[in-house]
C-alpha positions as a Python dict, from the first residue, in 0.01 Angstrom:
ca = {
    (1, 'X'): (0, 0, 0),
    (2, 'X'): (106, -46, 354),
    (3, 'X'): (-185, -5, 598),
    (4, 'X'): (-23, -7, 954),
    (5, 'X'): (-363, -80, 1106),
    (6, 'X'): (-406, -433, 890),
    (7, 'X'): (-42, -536, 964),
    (8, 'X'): (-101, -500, 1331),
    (9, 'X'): (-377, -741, 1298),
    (10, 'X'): (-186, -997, 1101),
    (11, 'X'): (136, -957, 1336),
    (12, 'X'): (-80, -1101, 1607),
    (13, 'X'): (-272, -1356, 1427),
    (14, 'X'): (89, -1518, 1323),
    (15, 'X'): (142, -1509, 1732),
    (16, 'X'): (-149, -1751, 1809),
    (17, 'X'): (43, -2074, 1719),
    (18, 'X'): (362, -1935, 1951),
    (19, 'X'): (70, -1819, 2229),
    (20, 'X'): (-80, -2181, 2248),
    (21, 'X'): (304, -2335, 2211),
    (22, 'X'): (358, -2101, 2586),
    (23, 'X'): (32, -2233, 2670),
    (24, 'X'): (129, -2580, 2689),
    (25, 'X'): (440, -2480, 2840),
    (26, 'X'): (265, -2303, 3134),
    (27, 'X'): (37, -2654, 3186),
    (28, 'X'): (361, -2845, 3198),
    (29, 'X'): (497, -2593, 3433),
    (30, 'X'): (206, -2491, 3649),
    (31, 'X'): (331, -2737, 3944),
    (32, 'X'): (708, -2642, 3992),
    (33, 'X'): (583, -2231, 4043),
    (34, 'X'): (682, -2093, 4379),
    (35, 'X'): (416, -2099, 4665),
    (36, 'X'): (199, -1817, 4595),
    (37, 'X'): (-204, -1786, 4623),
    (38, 'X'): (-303, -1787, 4271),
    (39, 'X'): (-142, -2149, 4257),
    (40, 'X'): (-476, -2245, 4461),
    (41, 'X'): (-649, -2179, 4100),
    (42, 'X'): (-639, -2474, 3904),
    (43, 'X'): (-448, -2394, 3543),
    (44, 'X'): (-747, -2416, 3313),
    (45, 'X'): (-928, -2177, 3529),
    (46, 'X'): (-661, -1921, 3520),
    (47, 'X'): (-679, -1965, 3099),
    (48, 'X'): (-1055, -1886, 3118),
    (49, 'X'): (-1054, -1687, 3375),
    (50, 'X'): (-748, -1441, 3226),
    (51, 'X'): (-898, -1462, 2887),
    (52, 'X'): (-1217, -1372, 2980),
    (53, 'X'): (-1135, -1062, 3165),
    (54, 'X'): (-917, -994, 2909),
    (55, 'X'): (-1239, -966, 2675),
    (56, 'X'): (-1484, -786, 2910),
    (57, 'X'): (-1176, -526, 2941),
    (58, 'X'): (-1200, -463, 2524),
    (59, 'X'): (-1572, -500, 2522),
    (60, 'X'): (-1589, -174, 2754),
    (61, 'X'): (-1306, -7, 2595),
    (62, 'X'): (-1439, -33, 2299),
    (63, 'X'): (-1767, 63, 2414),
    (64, 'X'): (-1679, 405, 2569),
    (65, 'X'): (-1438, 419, 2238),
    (66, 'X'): (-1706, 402, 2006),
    (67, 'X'): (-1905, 642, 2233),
    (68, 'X'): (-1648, 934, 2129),
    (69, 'X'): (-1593, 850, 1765),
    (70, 'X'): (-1208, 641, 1826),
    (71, 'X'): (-1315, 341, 1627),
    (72, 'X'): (-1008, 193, 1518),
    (73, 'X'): (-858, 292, 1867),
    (74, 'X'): (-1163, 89, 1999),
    (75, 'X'): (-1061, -168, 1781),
    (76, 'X'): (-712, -211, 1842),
    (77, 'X'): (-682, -177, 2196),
    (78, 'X'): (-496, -399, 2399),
    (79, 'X'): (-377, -607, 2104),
    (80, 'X'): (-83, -707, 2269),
    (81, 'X'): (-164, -879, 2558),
    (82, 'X'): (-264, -1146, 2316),
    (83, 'X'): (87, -1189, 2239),
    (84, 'X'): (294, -1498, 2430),
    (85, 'X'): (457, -1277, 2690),
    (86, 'X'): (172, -1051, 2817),
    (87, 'X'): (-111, -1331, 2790),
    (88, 'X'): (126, -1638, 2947),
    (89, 'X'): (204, -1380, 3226),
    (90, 'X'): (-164, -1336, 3262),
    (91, 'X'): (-247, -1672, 3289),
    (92, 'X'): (55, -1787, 3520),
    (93, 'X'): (-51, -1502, 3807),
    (94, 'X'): (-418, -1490, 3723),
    (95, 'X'): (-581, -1441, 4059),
    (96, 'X'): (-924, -1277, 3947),
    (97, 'X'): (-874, -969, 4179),
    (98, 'X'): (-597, -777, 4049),
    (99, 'X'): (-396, -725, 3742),
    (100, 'X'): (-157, -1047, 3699),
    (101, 'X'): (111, -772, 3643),
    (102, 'X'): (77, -672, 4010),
    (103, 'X'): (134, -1026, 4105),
    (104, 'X'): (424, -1044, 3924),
    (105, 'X'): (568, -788, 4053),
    (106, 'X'): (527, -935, 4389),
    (107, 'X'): (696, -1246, 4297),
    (108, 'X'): (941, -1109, 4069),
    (109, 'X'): (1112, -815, 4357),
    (110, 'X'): (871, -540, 4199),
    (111, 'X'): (971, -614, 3833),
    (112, 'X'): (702, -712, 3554),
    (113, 'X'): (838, -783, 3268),
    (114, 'X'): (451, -801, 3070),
    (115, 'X'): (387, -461, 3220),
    (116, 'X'): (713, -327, 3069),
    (117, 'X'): (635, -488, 2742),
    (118, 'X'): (236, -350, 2732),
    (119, 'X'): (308, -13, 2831),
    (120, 'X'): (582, 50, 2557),
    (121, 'X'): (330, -49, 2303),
    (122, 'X'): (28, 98, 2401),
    (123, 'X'): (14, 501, 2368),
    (124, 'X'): (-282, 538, 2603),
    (125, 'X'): (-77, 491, 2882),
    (126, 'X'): (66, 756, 2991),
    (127, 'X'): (403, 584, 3089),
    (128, 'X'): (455, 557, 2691),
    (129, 'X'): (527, 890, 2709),
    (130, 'X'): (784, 952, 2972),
    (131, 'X'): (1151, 1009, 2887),
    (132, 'X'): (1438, 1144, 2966),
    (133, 'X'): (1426, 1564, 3079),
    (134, 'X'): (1657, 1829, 2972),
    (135, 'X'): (1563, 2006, 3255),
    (136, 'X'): (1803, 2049, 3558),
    (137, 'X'): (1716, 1872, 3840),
    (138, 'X'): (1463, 1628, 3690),
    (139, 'X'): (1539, 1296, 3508),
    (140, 'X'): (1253, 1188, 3373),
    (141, 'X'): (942, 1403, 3211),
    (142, 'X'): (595, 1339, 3150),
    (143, 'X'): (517, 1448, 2766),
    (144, 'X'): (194, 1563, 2671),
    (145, 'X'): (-43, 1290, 2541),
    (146, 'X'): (-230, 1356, 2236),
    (147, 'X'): (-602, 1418, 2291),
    (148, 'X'): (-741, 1096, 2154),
    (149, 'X'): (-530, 872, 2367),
    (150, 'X'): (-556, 1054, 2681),
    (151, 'X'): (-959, 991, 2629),
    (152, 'X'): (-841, 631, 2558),
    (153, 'X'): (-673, 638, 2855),
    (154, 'X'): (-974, 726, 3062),
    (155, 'X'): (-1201, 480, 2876),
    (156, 'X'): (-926, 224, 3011),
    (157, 'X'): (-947, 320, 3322),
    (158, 'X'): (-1325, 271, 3357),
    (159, 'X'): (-1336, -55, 3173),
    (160, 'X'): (-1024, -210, 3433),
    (161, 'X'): (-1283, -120, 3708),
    (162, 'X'): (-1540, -287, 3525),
    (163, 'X'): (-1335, -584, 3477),
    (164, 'X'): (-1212, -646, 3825),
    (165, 'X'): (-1533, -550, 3989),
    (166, 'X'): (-1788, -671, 3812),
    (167, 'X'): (-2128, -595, 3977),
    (168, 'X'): (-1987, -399, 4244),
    (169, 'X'): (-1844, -148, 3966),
    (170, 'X'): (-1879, 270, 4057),
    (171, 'X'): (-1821, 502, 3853),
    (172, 'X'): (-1580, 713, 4108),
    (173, 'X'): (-1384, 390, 4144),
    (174, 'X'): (-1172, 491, 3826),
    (175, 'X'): (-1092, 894, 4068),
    (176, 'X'): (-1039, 640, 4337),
    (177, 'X'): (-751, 410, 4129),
    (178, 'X'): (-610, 723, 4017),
    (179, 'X'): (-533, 907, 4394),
    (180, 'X'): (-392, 593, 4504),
    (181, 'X'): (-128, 564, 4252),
    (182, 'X'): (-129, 997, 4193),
    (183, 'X'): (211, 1000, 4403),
    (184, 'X'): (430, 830, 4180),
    (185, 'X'): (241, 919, 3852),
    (186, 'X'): (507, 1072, 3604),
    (187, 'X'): (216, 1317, 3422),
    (188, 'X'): (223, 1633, 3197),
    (189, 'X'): (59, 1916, 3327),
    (190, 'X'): (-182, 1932, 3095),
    (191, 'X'): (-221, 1612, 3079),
    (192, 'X'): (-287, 1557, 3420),
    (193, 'X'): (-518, 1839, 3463),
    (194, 'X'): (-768, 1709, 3209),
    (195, 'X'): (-767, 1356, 3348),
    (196, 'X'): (-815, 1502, 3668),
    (197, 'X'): (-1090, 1687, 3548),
    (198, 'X'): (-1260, 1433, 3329),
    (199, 'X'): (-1278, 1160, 3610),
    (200, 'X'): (-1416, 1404, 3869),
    (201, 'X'): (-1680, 1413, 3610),
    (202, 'X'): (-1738, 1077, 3606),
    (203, 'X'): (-1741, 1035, 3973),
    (204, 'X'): (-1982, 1340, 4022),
    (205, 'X'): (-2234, 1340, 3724),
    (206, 'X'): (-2157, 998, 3615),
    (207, 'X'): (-2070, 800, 3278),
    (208, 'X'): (-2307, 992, 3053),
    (209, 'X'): (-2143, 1346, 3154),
    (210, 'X'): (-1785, 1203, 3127),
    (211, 'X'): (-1790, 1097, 2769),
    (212, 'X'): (-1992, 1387, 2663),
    (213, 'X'): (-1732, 1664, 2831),
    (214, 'X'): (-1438, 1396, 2653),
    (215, 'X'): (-1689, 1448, 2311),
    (216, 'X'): (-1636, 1790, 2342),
    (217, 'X'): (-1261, 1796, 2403),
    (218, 'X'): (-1206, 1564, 2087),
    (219, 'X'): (-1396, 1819, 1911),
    (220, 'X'): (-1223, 2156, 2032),
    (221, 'X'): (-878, 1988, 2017),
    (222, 'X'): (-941, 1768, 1643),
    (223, 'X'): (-794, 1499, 1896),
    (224, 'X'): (-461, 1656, 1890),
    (225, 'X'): (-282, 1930, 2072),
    (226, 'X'): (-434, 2104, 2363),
    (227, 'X'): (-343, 2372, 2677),
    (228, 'X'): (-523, 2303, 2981),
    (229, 'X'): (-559, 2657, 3036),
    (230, 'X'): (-681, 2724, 2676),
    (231, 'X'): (-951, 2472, 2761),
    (232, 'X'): (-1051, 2692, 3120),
    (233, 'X'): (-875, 2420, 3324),
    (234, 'X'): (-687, 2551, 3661),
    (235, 'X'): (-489, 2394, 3894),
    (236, 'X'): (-747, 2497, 4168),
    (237, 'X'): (-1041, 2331, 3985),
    (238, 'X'): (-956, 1997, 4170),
    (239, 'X'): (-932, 1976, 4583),
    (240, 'X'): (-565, 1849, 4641),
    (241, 'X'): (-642, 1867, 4997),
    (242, 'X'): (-942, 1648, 4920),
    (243, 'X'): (-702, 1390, 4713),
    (244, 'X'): (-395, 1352, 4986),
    (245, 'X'): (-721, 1266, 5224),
    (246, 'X'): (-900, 1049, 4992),
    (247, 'X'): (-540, 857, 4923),
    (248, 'X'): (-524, 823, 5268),
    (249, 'X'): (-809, 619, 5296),
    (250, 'X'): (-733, 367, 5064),
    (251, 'X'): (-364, 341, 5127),
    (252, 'X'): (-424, -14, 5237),
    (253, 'X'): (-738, -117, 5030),
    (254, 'X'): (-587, -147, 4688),
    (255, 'X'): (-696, -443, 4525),
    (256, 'X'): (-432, -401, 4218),
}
């Protein structure tokens, strides 16, 4: 019997061998890369380093998984950046800061080839769900993610903060990531009211209240379909006026 769960594990077990083949490939090559910063990290320090982070990043992810009751999604998260083209980019633009995508993107005239590979793998981004709109006058459209991966995507979103900050982790820093990038964010309605909502928990009444409102949620919606305003979430219930302001602020102190 096919069991899509065990055949995702195997498909990147058979990947080690080609990831340690790109490895050596990225030793050989780590001296002809362009001038850039993270060149000032020797090679075998970007490997740990990348691969560590990598590894607190599921640790927390599946922490604040297991904290709703998404076990396999705890599980299974990230699985792909263990395959050769989303963990050699890692290592190549591994700075310790930011997300090696970012860096690529710098190098590579904004384009990221990893990042386009993760996110059309990974359904707790919300960029896996945006297509193409019938609507006139919009071209693309934010669908609405299911429940249990938009609480995925939040447990993400804490455990990238965690990852890149370390000690100096707060729990509004995931509200803070979020108004930076808010502009450009391709987002349901729905969807992005209940993020909204669920981080301004987090930054407010902390970790504890966060997962226990996202407990609830899973709950009401079986982890499924959901209506903001079904679940008593307005538009009004977060300060926009208090986001363009925040955003403001940390226009130019984006680590990412």
């Amino acid at each position: 019997m096919y069991d899509p769960a065990a055949a995702t594990v195997l498909m990147h077990i058979a990947c080690i061998p080609i990831m340690i083949a790109q490895v050596r490939c990225l030793w050989y090559n780590s001296f002809a890369m362009d001038s850039y910063a993270y060149q000032s990290t020797p090679f075998w320090q970007r490997l740990r380093g990348h691969f560590m982070t990598v590894c607190i990043h599921k640790k927390y992810v599946a922490q604040g998984c297991f904290r709703l009751g998404l076990y396999r999604q705890g599980l299974l998260h990230d699985l792909s950046k263990f395959t050769p083209l989303e963990f050699g980019t890692g290592v190549r633009y591994y700075d310790g800061h930011r997300s090696p995508n970012a860096v690529e993107r710098l190098v590579n005239d904004g384009c990221s080839e990893s990042w386009l590979h993760h996110k059309g793998r990974n359904k707790h981004h919300f960029e896996y769900w945006i297509d193409y709109s019938n609507q006139p006058g919009r071209l693309v459209y934010g669908n609405k993610m299911p429940m249990r991966y938009l609480a995925e995507m939040v447990c993400d979103r804490r455990a990238a903060c965690i990852a890149y900050n370390r000690d100096n982790y707060q729990p509004s820093m995931a509200w803070d990531h979020y108004i930076r990038c808010k502009d450009h964010s391709v987002l349901h309605r729905d969807t992005r009211l209940v993020l909204e909502k669920a981080l301004c928990i987090m930054r407010d009444e902390g970790e504890d209240a966060c997962f226990a409102y996202l407990r609830k949620l899973l709950k009401q919606t079986k982890g499924t379909g959901y209506s903001a305003d079904a679940l008593g979430i307005k538009d009004n219930m977060v300060d926009h006026d208090e986001i363009d302001s925040r955003a403001e602020q940390l226009m130019y102190k984006d680590p990412r």
